[in-house]
ChimeraX commands (.cxc) that place a marker at each C-alpha (Angstrom):
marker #1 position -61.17,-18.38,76.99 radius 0.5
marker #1 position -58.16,-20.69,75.87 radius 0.5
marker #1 position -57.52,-23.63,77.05 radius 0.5
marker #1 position -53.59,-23.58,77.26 radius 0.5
marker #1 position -51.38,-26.21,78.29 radius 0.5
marker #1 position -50.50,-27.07,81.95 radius 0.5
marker #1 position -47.20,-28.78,83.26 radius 0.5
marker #1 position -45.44,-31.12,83.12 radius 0.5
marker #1 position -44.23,-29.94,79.75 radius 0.5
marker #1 position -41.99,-32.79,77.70 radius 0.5
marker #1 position -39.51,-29.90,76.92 radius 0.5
marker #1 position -35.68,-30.84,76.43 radius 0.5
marker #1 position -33.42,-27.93,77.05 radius 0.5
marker #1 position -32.62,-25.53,74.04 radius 0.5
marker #1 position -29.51,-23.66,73.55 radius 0.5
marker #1 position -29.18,-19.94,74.89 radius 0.5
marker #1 position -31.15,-17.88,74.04 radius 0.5
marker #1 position -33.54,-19.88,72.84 radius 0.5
marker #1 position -35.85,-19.98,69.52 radius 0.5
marker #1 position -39.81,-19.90,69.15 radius 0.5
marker #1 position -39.27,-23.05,67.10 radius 0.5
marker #1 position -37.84,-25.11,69.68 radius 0.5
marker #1 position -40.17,-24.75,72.33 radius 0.5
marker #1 position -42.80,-27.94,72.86 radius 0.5
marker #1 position -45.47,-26.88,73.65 radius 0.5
marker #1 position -45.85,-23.93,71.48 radius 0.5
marker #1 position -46.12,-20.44,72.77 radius 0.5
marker #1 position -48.85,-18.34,72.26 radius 0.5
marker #1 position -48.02,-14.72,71.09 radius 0.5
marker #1 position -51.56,-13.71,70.26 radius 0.5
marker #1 position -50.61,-14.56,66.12 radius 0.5
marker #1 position -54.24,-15.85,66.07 radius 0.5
marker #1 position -56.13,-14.47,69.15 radius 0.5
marker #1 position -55.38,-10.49,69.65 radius 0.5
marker #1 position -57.48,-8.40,67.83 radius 0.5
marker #1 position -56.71,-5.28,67.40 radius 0.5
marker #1 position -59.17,-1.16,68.08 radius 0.5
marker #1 position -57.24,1.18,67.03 radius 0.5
marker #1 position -55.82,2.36,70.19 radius 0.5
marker #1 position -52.62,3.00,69.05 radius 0.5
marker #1 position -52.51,4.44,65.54 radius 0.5
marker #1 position -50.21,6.54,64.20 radius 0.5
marker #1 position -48.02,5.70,66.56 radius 0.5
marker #1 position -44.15,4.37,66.64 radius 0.5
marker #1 position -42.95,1.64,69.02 radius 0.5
marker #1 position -38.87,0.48,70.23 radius 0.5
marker #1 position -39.42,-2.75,71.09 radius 0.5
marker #1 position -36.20,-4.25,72.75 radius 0.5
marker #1 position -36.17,-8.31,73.15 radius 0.5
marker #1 position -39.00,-8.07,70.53 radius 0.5
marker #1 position -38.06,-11.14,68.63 radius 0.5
marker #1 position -40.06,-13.91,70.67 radius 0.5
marker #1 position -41.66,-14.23,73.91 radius 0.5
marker #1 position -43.12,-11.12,75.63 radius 0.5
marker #1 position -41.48,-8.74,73.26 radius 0.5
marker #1 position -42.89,-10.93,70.02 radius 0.5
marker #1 position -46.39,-10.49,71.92 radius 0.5
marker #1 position -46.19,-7.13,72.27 radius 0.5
marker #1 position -45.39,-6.20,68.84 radius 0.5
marker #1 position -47.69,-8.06,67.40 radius 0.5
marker #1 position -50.62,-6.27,69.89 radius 0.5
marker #1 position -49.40,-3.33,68.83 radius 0.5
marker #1 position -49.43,-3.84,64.94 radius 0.5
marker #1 position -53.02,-4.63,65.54 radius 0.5
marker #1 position -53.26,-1.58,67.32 radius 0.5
marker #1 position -52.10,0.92,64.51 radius 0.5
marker #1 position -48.16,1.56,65.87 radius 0.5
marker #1 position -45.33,1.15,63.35 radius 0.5
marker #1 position -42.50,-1.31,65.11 radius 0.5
marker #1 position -39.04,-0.96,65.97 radius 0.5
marker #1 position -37.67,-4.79,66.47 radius 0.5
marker #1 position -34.46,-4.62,68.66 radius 0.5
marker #1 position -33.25,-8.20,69.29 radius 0.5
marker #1 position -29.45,-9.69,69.81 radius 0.5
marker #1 position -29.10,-11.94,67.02 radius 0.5
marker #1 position -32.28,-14.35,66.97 radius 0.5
marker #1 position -32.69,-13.65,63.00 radius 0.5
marker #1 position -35.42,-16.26,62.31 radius 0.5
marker #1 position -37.04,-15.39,64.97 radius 0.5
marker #1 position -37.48,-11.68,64.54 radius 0.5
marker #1 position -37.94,-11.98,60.74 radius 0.5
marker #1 position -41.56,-14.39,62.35 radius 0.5
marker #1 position -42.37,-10.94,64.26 radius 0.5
marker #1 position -41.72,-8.76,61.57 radius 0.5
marker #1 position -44.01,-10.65,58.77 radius 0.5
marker #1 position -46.70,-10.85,61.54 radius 0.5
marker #1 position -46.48,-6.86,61.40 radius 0.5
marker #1 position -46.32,-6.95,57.80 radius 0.5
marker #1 position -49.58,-9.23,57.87 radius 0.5
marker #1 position -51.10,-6.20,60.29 radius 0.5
marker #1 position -50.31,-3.60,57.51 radius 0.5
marker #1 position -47.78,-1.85,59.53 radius 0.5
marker #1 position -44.22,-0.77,59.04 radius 0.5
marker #1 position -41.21,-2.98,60.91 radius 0.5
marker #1 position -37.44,-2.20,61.46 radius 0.5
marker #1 position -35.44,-4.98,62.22 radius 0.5
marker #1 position -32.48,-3.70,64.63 radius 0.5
marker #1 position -30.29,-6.89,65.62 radius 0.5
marker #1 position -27.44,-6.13,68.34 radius 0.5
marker #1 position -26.49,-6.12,72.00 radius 0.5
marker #1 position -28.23,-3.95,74.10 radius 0.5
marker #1 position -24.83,-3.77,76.27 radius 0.5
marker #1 position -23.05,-1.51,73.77 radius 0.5
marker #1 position -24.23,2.05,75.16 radius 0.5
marker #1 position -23.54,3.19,71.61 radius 0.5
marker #1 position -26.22,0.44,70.03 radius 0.5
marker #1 position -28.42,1.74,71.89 radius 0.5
marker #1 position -28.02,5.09,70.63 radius 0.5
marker #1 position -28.37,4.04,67.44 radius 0.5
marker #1 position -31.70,2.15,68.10 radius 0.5
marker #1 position -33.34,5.37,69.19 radius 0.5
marker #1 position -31.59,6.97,65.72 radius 0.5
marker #1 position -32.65,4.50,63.45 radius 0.5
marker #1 position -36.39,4.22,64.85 radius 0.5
marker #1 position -36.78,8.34,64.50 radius 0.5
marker #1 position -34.92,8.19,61.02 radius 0.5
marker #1 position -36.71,5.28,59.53 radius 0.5
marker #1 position -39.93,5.72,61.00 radius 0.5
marker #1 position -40.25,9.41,61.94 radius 0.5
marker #1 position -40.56,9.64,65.48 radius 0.5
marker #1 position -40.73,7.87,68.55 radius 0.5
marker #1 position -43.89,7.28,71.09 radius 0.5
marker #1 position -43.68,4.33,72.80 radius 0.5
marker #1 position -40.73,2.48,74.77 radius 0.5
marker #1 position -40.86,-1.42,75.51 radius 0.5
marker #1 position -37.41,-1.89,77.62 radius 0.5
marker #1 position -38.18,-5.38,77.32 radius 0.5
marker #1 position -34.87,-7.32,76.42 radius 0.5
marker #1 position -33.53,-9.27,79.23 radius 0.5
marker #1 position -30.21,-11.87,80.53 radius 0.5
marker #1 position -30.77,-14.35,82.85 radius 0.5
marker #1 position -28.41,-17.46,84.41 radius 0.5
marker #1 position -29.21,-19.45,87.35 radius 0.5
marker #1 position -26.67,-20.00,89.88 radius 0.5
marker #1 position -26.51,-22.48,93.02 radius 0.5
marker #1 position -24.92,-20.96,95.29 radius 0.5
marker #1 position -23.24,-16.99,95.96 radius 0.5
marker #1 position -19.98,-18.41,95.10 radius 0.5
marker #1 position -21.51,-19.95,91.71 radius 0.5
marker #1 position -22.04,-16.42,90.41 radius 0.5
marker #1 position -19.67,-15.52,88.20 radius 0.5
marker #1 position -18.43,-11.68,87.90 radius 0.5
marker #1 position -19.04,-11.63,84.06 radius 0.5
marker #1 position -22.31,-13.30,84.98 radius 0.5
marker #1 position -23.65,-10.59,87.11 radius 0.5
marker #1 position -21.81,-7.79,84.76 radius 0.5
marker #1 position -24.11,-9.02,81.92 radius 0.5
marker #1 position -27.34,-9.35,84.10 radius 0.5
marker #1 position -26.74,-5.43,85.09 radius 0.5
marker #1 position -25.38,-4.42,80.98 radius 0.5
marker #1 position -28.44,-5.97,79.48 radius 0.5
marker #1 position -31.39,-5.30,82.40 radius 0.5
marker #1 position -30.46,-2.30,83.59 radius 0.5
marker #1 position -28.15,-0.35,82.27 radius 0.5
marker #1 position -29.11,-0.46,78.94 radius 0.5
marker #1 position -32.87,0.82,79.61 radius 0.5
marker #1 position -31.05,3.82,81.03 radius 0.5
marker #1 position -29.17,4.38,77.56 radius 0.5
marker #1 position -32.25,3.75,75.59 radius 0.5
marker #1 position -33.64,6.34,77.43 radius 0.5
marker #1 position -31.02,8.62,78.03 radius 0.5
marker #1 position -30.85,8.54,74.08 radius 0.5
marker #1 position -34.70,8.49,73.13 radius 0.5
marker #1 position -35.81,11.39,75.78 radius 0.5
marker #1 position -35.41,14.32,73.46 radius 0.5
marker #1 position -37.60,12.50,70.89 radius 0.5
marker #1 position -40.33,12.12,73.70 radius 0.5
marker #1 position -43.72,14.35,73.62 radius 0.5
marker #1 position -46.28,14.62,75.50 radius 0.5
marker #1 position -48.40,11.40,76.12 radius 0.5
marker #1 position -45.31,9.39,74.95 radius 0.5
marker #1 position -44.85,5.96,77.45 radius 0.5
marker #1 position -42.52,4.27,79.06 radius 0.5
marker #1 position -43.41,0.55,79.54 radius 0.5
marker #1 position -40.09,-1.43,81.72 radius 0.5
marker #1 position -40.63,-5.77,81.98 radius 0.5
marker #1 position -39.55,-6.18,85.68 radius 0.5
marker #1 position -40.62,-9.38,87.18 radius 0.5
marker #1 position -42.72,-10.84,90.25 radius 0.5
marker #1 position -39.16,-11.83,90.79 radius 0.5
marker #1 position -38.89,-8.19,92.37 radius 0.5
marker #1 position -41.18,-8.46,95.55 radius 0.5
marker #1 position -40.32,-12.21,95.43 radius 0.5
marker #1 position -36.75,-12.91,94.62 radius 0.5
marker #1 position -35.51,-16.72,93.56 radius 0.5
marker #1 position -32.40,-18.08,95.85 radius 0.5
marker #1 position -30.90,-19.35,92.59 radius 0.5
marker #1 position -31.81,-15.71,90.49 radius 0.5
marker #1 position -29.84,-13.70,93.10 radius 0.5
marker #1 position -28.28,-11.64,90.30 radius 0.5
marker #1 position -31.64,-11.72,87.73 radius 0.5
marker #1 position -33.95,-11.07,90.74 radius 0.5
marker #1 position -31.92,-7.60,91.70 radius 0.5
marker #1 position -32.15,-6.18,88.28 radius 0.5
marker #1 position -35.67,-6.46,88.19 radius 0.5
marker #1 position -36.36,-4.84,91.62 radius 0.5
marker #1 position -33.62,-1.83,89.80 radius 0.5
marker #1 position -35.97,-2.00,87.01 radius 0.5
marker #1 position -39.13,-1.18,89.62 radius 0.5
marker #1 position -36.93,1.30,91.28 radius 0.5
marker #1 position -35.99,3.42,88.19 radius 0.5
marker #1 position -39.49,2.76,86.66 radius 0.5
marker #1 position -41.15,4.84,89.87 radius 0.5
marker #1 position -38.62,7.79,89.63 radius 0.5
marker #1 position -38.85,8.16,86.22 radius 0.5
marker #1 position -42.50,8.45,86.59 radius 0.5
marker #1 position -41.84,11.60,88.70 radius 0.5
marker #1 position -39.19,13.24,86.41 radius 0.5
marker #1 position -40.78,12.84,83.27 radius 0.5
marker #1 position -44.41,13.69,84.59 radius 0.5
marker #1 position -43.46,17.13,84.40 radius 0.5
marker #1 position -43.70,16.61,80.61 radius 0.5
marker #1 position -46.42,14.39,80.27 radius 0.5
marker #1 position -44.49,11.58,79.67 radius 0.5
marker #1 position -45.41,8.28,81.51 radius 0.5
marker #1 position -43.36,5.36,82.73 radius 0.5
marker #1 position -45.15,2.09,84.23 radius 0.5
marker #1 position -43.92,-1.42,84.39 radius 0.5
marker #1 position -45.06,-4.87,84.28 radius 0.5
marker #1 position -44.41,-7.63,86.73 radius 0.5
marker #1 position -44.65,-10.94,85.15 radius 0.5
marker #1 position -44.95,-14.12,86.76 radius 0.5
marker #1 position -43.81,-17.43,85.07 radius 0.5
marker #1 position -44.44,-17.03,81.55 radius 0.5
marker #1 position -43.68,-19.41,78.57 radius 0.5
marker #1 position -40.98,-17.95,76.38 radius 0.5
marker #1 position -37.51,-19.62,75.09 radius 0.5
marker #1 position -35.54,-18.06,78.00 radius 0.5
marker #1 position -37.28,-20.65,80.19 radius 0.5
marker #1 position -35.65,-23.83,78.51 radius 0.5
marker #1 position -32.90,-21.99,77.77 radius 0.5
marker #1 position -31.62,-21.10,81.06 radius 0.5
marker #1 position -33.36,-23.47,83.73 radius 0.5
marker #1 position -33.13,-26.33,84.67 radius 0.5
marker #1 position -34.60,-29.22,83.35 radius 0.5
marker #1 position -36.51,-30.25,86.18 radius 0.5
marker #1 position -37.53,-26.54,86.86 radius 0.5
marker #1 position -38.67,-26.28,82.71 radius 0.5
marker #1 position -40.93,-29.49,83.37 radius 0.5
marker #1 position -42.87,-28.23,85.88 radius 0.5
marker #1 position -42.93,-24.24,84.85 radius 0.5
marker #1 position -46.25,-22.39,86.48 radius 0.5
marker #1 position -47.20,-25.40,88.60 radius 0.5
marker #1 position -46.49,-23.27,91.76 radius 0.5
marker #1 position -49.11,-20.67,90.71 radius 0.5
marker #1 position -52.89,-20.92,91.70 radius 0.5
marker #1 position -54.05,-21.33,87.95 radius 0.5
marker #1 position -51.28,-24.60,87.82 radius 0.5
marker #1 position -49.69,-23.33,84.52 radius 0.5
marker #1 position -47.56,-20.36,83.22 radius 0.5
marker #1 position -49.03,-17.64,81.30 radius 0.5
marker #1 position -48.81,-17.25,77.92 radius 0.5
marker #1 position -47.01,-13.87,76.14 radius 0.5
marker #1 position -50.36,-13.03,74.79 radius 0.5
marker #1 position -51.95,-12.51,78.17 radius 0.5
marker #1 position -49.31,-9.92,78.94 radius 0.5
marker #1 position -49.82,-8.00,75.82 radius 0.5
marker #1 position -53.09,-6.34,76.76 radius 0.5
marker #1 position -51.19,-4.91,80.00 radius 0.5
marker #1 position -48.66,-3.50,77.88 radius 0.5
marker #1 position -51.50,-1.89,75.32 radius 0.5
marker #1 position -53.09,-0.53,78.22 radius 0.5
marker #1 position -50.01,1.37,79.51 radius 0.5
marker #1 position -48.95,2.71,75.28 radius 0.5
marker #1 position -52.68,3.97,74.96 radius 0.5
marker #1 position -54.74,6.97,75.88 radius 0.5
marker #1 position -56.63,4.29,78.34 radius 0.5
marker #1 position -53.74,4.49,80.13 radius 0.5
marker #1 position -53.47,8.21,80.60 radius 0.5
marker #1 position -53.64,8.74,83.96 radius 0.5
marker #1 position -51.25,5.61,85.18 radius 0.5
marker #1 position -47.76,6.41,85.66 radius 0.5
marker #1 position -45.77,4.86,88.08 radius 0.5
marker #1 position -47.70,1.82,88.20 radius 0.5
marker #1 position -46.80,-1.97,88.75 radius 0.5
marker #1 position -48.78,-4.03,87.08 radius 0.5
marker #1 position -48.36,-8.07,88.14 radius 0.5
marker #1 position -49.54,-10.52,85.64 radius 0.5
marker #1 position -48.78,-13.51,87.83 radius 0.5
marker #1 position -51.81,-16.11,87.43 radius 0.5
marker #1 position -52.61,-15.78,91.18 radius 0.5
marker #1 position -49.07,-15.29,92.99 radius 0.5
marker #1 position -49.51,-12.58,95.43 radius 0.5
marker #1 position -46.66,-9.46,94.92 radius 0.5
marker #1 position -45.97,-7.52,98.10 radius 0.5
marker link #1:1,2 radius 0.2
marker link #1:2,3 radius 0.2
marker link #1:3,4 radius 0.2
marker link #1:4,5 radius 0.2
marker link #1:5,6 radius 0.2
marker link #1:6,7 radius 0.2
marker link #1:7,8 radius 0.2
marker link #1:8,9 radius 0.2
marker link #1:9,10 radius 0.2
marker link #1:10,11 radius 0.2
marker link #1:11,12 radius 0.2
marker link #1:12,13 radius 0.2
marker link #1:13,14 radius 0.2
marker link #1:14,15 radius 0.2
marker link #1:15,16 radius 0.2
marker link #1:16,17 radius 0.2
marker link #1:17,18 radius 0.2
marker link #1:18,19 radius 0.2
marker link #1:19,20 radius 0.2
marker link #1:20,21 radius 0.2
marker link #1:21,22 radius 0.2
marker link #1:22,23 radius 0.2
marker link #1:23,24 radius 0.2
marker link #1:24,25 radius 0.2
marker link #1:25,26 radius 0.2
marker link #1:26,27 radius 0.2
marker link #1:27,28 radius 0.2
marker link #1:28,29 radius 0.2
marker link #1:29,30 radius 0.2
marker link #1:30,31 radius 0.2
marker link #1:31,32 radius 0.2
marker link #1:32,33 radius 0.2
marker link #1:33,34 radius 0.2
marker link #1:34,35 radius 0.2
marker link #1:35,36 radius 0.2
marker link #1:36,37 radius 0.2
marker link #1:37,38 radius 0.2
marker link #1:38,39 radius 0.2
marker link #1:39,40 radius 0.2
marker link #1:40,41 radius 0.2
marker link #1:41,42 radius 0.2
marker link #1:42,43 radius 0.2
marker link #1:43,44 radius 0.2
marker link #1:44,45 radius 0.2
marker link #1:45,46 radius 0.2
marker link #1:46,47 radius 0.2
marker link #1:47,48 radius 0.2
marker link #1:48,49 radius 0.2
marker link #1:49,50 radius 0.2
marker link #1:50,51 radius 0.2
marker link #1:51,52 radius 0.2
marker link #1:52,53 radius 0.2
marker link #1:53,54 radius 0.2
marker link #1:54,55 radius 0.2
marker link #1:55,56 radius 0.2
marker link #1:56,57 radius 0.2
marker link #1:57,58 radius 0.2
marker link #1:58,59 radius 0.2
marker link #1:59,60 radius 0.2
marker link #1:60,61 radius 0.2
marker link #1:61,62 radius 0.2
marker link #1:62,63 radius 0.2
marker link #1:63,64 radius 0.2
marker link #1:64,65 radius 0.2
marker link #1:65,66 radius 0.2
marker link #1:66,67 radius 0.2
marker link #1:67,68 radius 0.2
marker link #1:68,69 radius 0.2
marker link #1:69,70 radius 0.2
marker link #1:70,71 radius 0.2
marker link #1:71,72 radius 0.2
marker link #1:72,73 radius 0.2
marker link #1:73,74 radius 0.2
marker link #1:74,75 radius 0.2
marker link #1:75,76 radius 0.2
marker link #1:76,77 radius 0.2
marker link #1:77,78 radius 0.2
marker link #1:78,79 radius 0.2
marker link #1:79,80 radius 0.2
marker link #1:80,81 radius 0.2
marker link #1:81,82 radius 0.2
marker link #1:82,83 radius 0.2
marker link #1:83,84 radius 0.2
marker link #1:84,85 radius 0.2
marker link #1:85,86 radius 0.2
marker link #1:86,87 radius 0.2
marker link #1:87,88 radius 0.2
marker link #1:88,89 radius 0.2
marker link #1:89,90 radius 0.2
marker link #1:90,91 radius 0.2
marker link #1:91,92 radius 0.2
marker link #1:92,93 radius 0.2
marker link #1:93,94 radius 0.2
marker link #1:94,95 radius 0.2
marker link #1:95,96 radius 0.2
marker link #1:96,97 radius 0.2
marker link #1:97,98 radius 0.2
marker link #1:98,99 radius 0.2
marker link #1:99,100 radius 0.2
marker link #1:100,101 radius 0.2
marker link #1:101,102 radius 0.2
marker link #1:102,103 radius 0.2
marker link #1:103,104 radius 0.2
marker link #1:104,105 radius 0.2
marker link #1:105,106 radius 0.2
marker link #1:106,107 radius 0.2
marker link #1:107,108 radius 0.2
marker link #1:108,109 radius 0.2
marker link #1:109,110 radius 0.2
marker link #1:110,111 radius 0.2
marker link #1:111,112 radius 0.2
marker link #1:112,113 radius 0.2
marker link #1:113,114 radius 0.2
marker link #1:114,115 radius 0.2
marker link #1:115,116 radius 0.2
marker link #1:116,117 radius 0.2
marker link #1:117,118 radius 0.2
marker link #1:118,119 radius 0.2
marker link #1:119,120 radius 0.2
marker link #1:120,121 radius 0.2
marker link #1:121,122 radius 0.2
marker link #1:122,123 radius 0.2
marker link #1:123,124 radius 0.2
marker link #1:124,125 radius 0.2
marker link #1:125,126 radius 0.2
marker link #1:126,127 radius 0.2
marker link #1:127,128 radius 0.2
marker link #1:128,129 radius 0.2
marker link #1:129,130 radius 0.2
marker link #1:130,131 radius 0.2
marker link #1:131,132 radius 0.2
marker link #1:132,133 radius 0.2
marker link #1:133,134 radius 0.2
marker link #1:134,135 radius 0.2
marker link #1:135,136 radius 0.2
marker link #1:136,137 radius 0.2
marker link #1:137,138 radius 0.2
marker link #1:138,139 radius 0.2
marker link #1:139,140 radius 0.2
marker link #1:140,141 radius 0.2
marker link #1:141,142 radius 0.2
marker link #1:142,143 radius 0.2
marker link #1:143,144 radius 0.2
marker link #1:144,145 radius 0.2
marker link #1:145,146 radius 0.2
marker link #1:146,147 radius 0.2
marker link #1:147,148 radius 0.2
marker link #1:148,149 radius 0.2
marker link #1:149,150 radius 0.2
marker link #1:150,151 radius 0.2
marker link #1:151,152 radius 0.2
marker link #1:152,153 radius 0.2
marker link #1:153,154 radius 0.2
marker link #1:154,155 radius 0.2
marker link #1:155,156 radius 0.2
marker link #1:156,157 radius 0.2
marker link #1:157,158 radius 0.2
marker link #1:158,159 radius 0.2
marker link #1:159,160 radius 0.2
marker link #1:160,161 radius 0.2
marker link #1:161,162 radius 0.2
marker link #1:162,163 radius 0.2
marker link #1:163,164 radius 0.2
marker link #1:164,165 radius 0.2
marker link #1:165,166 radius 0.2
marker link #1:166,167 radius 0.2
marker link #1:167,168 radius 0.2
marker link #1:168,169 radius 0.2
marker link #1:169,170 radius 0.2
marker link #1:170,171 radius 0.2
marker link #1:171,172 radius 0.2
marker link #1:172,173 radius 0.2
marker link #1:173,174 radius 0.2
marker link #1:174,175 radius 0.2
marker link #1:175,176 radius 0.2
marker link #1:176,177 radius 0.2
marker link #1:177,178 radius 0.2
marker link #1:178,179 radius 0.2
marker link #1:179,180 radius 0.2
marker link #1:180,181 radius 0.2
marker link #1:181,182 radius 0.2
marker link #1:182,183 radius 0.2
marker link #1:183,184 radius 0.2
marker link #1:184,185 radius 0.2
marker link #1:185,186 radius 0.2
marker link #1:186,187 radius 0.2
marker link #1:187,188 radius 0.2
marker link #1:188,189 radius 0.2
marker link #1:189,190 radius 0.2
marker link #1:190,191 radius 0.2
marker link #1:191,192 radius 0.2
marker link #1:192,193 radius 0.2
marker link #1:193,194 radius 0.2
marker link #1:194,195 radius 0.2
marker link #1:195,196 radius 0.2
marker link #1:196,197 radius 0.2
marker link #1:197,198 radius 0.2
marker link #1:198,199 radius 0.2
marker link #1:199,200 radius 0.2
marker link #1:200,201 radius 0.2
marker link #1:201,202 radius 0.2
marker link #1:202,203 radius 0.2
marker link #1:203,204 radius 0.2
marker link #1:204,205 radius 0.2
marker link #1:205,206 radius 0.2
marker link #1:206,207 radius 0.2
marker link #1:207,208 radius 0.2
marker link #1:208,209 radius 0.2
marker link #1:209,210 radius 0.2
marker link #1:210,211 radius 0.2
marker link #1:211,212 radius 0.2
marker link #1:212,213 radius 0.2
marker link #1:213,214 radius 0.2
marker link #1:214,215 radius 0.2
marker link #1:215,216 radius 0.2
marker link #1:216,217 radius 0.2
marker link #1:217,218 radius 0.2
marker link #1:218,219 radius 0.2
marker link #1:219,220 radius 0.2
marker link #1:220,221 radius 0.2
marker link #1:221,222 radius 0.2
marker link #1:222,223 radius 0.2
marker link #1:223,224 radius 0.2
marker link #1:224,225 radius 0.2
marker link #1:225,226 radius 0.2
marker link #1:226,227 radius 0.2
marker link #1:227,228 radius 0.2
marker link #1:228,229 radius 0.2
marker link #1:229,230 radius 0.2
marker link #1:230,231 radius 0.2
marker link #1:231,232 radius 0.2
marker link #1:232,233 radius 0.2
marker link #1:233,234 radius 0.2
marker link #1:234,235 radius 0.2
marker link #1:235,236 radius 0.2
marker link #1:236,237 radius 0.2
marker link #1:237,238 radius 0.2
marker link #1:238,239 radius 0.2
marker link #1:239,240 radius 0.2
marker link #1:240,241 radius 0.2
marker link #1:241,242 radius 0.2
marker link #1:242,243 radius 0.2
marker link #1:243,244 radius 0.2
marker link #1:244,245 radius 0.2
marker link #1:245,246 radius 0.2
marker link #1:246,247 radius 0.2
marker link #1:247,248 radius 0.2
marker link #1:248,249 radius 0.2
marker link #1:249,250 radius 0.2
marker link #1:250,251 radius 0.2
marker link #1:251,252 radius 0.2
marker link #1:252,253 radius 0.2
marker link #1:253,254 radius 0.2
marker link #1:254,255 radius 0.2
marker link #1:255,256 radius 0.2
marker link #1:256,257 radius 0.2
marker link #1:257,258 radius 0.2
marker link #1:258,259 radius 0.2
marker link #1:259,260 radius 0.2
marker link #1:260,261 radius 0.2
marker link #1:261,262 radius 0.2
marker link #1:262,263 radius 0.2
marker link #1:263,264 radius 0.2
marker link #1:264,265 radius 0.2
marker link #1:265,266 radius 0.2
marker link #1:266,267 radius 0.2
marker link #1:267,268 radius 0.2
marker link #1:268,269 radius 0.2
marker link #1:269,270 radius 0.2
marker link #1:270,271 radius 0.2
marker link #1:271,272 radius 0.2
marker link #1:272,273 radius 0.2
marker link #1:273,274 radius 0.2
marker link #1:274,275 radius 0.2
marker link #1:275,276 radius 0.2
marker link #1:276,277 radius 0.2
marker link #1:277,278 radius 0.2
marker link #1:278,279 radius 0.2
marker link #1:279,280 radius 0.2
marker link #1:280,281 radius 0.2
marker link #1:281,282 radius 0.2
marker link #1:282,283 radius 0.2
marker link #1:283,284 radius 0.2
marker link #1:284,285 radius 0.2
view
């Protein structure tokens, strides 16, 4: 088992949305850890937010697992050129797809670009994500919440919308919602209510796309060390990150990637509709 690091972290804040680079300490994404079985070859993967943290994780699991990788990611370059050689390094194909997730009609062309550049399309990782702290209801700004809904929610539903005819039986559907969901943070009014959307849609889908064998699960995290957490809290909330779960620490993105393996693979054939918390201890209701 790894030993990894627990607060208080000496970790200034970094500009939005944050780089792998600038984090101290380092995250883990499983570059030297995961090893891969198989479990997912042949298969093709849209990653969105797949640049660094959870996404990064994820794609690099998944390269070890035999899928070919979509990248979608704003505008993080450096960052998602790291992933991408790291699914080089696995033998497996990569498509860098920078852009905001906002734009209904990027979205489209995600989907479009993943079936014409790597043939088809298996496996969806809605995955990219805004957040902003605010003190107070008044502190929320409109454009604030606008973005929290354009990027959380709305655009899983036009990466969907777009990527369902592409879909086959035993495709999945894998949504990041957050512990945030059952447990909702007074200053993450905005953030917290797109992830319980996010657990909402993930459960219906389930039941419309069962009919084709197509599954849809999500994945609650709990606090986990990517650049969106120096990036957007504060700095006293950044030095003590995790310290309020029972293991003292945050989790790393590499212990969420097996959850997200799981849910892609044929292990995972008979779970739709699930909610899976990876939380260190904290207790979802």
């Amino acid at each position: 088992m790894v030993d990894y690091p627990k607060p208080p972290f000496p970790q200034p804040p970094i500009p939005y949305p944050g780089a792998s680079r600038d984090m101290n300490p380092k995250a883990d994404h499983g570059e030297e850890t995961y090893e891969g079985s198989g479990k997912l070859a042949g298969k093709v993967a849209l990653i969105t937010g797949g640049d660094s943290g959870i996404g990064r994780a994820v794609a690099i699991a998944y390269a070890r697992e035999g899928a070919d990788i979509a990248l979608s990611y704003l505008d993080e370059h450096d960052d998602a050129k790291d992933t991408a050689a790291w699914v080089e390094k696995a033998g497996r194909r990569v498509v860098l797809l920078p852009g905001d997730v906002a734009d209904h009609r990027h979205c489209a062309s995600l989907v479009d670009k993943t079936v014409s550049e790597l043939g088809r399309l298996d496996i969806v990782v809605n995955n990219a994500a805004f957040q902003k702290l605010a003190d107070s209801l008044e502190d929320i700004e409109i454009a604030d919440w606008d973005r929290h809904y354009a990027v959380n929610v709305h655009a899983m539903f036009y990466i969907l919308k777009a990527a369902s005819p592409h879909l086959k039986a035993g495709a999945s559907i894998i949504n990041t919602a957050s512990v945030n969901a059952k447990t909702p943070v007074e200053q993450q009014l905005a953030y917290s209510s797109t992830k319980a959307a996010i657990t909402n849609m993930t459960a219906n889908l389930a039941r419309i796309l069962g009919k084709r064998g197509i599954r849809a699960n999500a994945v609650l995290p709990g606090p986990i060390w990517t650049p969106l957490i120096p990036s957007t809290m504060y700095t006293e909330q950044v030095e003590t990150f995790g310290s309020q779960t029972p293991m003292g620490r945050p989790g790393q993105p590499a212990e969420l990637a097996p959850a997200y393996v799981l849910l892609a693979s044929d292990g995972g054939s008979y779970m739709s509709g699930a909610m899976i918390a990876v939380t260190g201890g904290m207790v979802t209701i």
